[in-house]
C-alpha positions as CSV (number, residue, x, y, z in Angstrom):
1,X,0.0,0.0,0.0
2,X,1.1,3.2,-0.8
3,X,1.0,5.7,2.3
4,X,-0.1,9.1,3.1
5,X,1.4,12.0,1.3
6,X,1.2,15.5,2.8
7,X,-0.7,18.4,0.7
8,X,0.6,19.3,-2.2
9,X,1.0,23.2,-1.6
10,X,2.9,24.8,1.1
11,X,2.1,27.6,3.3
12,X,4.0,31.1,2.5
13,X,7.1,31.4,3.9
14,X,7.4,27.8,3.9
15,X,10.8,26.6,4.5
16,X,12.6,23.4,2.9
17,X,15.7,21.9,3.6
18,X,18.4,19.4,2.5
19,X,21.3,18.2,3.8
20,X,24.8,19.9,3.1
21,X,25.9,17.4,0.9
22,X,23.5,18.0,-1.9
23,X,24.1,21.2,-1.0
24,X,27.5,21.5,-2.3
25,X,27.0,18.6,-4.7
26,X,28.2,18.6,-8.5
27,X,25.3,18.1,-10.8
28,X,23.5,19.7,-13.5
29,X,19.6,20.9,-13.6
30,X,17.9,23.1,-15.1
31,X,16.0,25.9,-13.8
32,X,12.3,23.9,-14.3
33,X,14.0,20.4,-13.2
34,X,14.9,22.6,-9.6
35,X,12.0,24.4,-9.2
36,X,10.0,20.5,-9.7
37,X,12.4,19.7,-6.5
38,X,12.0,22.5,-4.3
39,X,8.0,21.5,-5.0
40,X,9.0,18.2,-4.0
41,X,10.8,19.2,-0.9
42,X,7.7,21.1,0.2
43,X,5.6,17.9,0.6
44,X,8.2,15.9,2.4
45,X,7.4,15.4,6.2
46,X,8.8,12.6,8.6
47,X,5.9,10.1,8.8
48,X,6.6,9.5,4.8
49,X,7.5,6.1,4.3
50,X,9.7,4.9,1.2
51,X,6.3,3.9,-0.8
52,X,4.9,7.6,-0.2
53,X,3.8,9.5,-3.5
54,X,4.2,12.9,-4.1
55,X,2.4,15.2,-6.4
56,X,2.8,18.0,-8.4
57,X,0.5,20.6,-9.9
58,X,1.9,21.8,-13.6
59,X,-0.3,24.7,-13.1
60,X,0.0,25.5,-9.6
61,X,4.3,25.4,-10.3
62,X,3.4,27.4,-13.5
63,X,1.4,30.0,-11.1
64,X,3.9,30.6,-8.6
65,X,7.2,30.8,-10.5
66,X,5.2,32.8,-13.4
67,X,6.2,30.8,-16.0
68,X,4.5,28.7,-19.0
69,X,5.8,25.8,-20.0
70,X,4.8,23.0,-22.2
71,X,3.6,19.8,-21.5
72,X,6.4,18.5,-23.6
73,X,8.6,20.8,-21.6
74,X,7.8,19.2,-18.2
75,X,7.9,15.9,-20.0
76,X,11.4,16.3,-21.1
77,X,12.1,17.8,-17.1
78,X,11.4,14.5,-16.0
79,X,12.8,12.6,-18.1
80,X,16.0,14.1,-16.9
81,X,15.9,14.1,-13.6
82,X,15.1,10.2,-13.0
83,X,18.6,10.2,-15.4
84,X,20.6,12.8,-13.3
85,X,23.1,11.3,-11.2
86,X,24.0,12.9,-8.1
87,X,27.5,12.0,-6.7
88,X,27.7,12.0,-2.8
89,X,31.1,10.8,-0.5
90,X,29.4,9.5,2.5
91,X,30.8,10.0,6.2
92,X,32.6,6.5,5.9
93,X,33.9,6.7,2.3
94,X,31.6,5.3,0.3
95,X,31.4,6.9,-2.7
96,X,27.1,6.8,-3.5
97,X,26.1,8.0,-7.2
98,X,21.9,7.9,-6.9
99,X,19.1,10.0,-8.8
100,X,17.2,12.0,-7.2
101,X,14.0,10.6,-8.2
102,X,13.0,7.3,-9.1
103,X,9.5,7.6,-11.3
104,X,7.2,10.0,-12.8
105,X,3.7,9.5,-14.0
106,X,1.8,11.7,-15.9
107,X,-1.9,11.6,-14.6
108,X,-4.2,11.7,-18.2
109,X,-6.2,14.9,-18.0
110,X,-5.7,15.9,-14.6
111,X,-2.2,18.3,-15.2
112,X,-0.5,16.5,-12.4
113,X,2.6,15.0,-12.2
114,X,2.9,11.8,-9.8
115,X,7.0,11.4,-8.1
116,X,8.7,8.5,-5.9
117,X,11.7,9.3,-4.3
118,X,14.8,7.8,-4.6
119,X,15.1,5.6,-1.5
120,X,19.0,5.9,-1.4
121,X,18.7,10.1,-1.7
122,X,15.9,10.3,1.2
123,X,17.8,10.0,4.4
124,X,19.5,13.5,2.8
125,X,16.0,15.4,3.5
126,X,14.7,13.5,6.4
127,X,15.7,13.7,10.2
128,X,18.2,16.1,10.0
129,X,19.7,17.5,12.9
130,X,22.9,18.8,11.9
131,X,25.3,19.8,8.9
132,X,22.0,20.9,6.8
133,X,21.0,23.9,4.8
134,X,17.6,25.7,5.2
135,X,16.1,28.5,2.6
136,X,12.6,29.8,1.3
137,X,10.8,28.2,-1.2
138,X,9.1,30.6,-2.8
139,X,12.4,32.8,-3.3
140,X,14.1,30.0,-4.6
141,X,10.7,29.4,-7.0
142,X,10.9,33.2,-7.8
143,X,14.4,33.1,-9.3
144,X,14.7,32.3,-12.7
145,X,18.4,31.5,-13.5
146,X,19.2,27.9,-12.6
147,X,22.5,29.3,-11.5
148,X,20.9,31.9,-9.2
149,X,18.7,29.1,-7.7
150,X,22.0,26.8,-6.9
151,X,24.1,29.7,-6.0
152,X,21.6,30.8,-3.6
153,X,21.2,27.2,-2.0
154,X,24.9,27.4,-1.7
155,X,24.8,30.9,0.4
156,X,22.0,29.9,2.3
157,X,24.2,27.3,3.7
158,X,26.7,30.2,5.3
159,X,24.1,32.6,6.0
160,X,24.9,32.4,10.1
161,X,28.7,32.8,9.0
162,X,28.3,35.7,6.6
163,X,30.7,35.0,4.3
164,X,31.9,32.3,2.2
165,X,35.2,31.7,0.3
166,X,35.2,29.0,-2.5
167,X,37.5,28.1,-5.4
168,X,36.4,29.3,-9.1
169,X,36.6,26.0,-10.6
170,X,34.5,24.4,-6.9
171,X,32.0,26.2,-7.7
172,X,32.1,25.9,-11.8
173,X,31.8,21.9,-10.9
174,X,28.6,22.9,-8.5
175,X,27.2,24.8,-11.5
176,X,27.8,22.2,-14.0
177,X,30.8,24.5,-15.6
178,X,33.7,22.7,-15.3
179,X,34.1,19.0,-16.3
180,X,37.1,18.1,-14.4
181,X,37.7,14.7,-16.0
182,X,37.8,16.5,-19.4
183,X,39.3,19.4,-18.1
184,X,36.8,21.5,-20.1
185,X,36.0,24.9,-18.5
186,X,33.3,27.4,-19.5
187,X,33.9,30.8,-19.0
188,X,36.9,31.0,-19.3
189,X,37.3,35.0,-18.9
190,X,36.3,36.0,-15.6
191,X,34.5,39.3,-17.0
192,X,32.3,36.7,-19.2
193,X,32.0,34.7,-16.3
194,X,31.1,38.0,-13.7
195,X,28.7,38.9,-15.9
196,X,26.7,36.1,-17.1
197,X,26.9,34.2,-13.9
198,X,27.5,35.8,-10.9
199,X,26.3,39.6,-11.5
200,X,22.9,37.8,-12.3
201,X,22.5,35.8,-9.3
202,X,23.8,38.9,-7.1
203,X,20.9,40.5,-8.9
204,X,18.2,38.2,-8.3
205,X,19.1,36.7,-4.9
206,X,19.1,41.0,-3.9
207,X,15.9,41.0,-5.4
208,X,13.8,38.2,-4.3
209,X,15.5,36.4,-1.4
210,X,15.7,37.0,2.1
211,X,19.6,37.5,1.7
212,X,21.8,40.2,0.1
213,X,25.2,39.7,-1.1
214,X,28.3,40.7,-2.8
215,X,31.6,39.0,-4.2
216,X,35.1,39.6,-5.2
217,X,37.3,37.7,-7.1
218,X,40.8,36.5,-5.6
219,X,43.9,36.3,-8.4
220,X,46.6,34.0,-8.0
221,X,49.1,35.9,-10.9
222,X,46.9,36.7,-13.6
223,X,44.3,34.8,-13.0
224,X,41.3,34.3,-10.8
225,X,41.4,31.4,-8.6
226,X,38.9,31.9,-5.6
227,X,35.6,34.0,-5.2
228,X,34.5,35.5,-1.5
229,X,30.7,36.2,-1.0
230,X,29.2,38.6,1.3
231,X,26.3,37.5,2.8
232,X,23.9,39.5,5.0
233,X,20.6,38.2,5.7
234,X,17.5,40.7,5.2
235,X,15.4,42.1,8.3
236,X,12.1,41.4,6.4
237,X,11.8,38.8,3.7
238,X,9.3,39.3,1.1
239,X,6.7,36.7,0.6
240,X,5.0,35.2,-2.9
241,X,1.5,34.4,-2.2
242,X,-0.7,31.9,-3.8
243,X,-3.8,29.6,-3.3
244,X,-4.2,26.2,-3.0
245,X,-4.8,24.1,-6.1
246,X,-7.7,21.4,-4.9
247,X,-8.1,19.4,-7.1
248,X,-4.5,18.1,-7.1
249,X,-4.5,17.8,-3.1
250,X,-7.8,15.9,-3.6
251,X,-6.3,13.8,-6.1
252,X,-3.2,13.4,-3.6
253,X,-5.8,12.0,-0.9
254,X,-7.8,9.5,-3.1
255,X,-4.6,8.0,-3.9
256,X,-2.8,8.2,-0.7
257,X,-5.2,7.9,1.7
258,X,-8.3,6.0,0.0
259,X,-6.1,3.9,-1.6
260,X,-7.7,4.1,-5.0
261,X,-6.0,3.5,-8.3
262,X,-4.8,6.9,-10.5
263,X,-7.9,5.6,-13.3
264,X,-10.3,5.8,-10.1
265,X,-9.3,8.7,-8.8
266,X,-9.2,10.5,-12.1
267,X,-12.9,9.6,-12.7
268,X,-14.3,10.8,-9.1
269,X,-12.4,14.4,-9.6
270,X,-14.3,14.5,-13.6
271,X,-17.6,13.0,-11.9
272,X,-17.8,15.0,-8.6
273,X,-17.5,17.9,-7.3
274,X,-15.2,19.1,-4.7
275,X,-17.9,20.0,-1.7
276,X,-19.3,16.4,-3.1
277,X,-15.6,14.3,-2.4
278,X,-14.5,15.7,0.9
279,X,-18.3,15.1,2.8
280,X,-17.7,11.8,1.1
281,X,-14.4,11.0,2.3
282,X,-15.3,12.6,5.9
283,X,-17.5,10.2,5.5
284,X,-15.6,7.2,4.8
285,X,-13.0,8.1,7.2
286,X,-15.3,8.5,9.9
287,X,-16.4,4.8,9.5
288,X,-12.5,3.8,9.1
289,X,-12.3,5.2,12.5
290,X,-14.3,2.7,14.2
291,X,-13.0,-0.5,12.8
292,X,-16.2,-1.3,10.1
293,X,-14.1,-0.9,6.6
294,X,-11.5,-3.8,6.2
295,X,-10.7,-2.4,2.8
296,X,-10.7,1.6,2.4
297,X,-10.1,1.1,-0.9
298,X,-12.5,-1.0,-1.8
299,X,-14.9,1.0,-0.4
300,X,-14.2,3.8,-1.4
301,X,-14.5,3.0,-4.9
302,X,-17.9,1.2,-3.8
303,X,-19.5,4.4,-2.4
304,X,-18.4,6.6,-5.9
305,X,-19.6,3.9,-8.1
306,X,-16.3,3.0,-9.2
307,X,-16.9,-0.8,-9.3
């Protein structure tokens, strides 16, 4: 059985975190793939079990980032990131290579997009009590470089500290940049680099996050070798407001928590209405309560007429 997911959009202000090591990990995404993540991230809560579903709203993710993007666009999105391999040193050595997601289904006519979760790359967003970084969703959603997103992930980590001090090529690798094992760099020029890269994020992450920063570069001869950020956190973040998209979290519920199949679920949202489902599944769950259903799901698709 599959278990309970929570609902599928998060209150403003919402915070997500991950730990430090996919932090400050070396892979490539781009700015849709993240902002299907931090979506993710948002739904992820410590009673999940490693058979939860999660579920994402194409609209509601097209609402809050104000974007439009095409179904083959999301299509191709996913497609990616069950193929993107994130390479992570574990405390004892191991060396763990893992993708961050397992599956995704496209639900036929309902503009939602069912994930699984890796089970390998979950115990790097559950239970964490230390070595983790913590930032706003909806300011990470509101940026619309990929590079601003990561580079603001990366910042957020040394928020407390204020500053942080990090090799050019370490962070070309973080930003997919620099290839090491081919030894092919982009950006070359650090005026190229300044401006297409890091002047951007400065921009955005001044604009839209809860931090403000600066950098400078550090030469070793001629060349630039290190980068030092400023960071100073904001007194009042600003906040993205948006409203809950139902149908999806009633979707979410059917399938989580009624335990009916993605076909069934798709007819009751196209049959009934939403004031109609919930008094029906208060319904149901009231009689779950006290022992009288032996199969919820079965039920459940008895009382819509599913069977």
């Amino acid at each position: 059985m599959k278990s309970k997911s929570k609902a599928l959009l998060p209150k403003d202000n919402k915070l997500i975190t991950q730990d430090n090591a996919i932090t400050s990990a070396r892979y490539e995404m781009s700015a849709l793939e993240r902002n299907m993540i931090y979506m993710l991230m948002a739904e992820l809560k410590q009673s999940d079990t490693a058979e939860t579903l999660y579920f994402i709203s194409v609209s509601a993710l097209m609402t809050l980032t104000k974007t439009k993007n095409s179904y083959e666009d999301f299509k191709r999105a996913t497609e990616n990131l069950v193929g993107r391999v994130l390479t992570i040193v574990r405390p004892n050595g191991n060396l763990l290579q893992v993708s961050m997601i397992s599956s995704a289904e496209y639900i036929n006519g309902q503009g939602i997009i069912e994930i699984s979760l890796d089970p390998k790359i979950r115990p790097y967003f559950f239970d964490l009590k230390q070595n983790f970084t913590t930032f706003q969703l909806h300011m990470a959603l509101s940026m619309t470089s990929k590079y601003s997103k990561r580079i603001y992930e990366m910042l957020s980590q040394y928020k407390d500290l204020g500053t942080l001090k990090i090799d050019v090529l370490e962070l070309k690798s973080r930003l997919s940049l620099y290839d090491e094992k081919k030894g092919e760099e982009q950006y070359t020029n650090w005026n190229d680099f300044a401006r297409r890269i890091l002047n951007v994020a400065k921009k955005e992450i001044n604009e839209k996050t809860d931090l403000n920063i600066d950098f400078e570069g550090v030469k070793k001869g001629r060349k630039f070798v290190q980068i030092i950020f400023s960071i100073i956190r904001k007194d009042t973040p600003s906040s993205l407001p948006f409203d809950d998209d139902k149908n999806t979290n009633i979707f979410g519920r059917l399938v989580n928590d009624f335990r009916l199949r993605r076909d069934q679920a798709t007819r009751v949202v196209g049959k009934f209405t939403l004031q109609e489902i919930n008094k029906t599944l208060y319904d149901i769950s009231l009689k779950a309560s006290d022992g009288t259903i032996t199969n919820i799901g079965a039920y459940t698709a008895k009382v819509f007429g599913l069977n």
